[in-house]
C-alpha positions in Angstrom: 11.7 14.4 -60.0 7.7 14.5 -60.0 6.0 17.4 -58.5 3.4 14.9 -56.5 6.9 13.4 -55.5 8.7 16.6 -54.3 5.2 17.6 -52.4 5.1 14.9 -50.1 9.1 14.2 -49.6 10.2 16.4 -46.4 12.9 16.6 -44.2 11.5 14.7 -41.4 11.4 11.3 -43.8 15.4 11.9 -44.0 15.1 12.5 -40.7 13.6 9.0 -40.2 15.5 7.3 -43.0 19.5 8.9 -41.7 18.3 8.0 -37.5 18.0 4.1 -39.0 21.9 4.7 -39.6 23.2 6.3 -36.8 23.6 9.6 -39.0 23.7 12.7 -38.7 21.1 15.2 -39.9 23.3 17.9 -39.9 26.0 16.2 -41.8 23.8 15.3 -44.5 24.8 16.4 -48.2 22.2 16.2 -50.8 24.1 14.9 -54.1 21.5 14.3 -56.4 17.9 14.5 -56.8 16.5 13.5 -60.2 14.5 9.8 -60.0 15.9 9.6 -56.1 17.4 11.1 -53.7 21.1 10.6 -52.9 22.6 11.7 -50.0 26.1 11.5 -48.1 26.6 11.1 -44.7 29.1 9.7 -42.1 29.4 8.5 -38.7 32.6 10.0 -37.6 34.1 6.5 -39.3 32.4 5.5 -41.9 31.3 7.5 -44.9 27.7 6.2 -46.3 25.5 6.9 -49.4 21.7 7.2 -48.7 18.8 6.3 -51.6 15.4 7.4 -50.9 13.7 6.1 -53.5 9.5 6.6 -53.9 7.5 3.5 -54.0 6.0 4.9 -57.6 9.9 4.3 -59.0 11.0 0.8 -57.6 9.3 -2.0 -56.7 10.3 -4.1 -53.6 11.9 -6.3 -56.1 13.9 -4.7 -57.8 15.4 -2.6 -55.0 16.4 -6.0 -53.6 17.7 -7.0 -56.6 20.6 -3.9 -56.9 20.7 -4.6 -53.5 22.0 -8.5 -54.7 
């Protein structure tokens, strides 16, 4: 990951980004951090996989095209 990246990634945008999905902060598990960051959480029924991705490494459109 990109040093510019890292310095302005913080926990309170996982914060923001894991509270759109009912998560739990706590129950967050960082599983990979190289062009993203990949996280596992779950909401006591469900198990879920988060992608933060910056804006520098996707574009709207193609994020909505893996999406498709």
């Amino acid at each position: 990951m990109e040093k510019d990246v890292l310095d302005i990634f913080n926990e309170s945008i996982v914060a923001e980004a894991i509270s759109k999905w009912l998560g739990n902060l706590e129950k967050l598990k960082l599983l990979r951090q190289v062009e993203n960051f990949v996280y596992e959480f779950d909401d006591g029924i469900r198990n879920f996989i988060l992608r933060i991705t910056h804006s520098s490494h996707r574009s709207r459109e193609l994020i909505g095209a893996e999406l498709h």
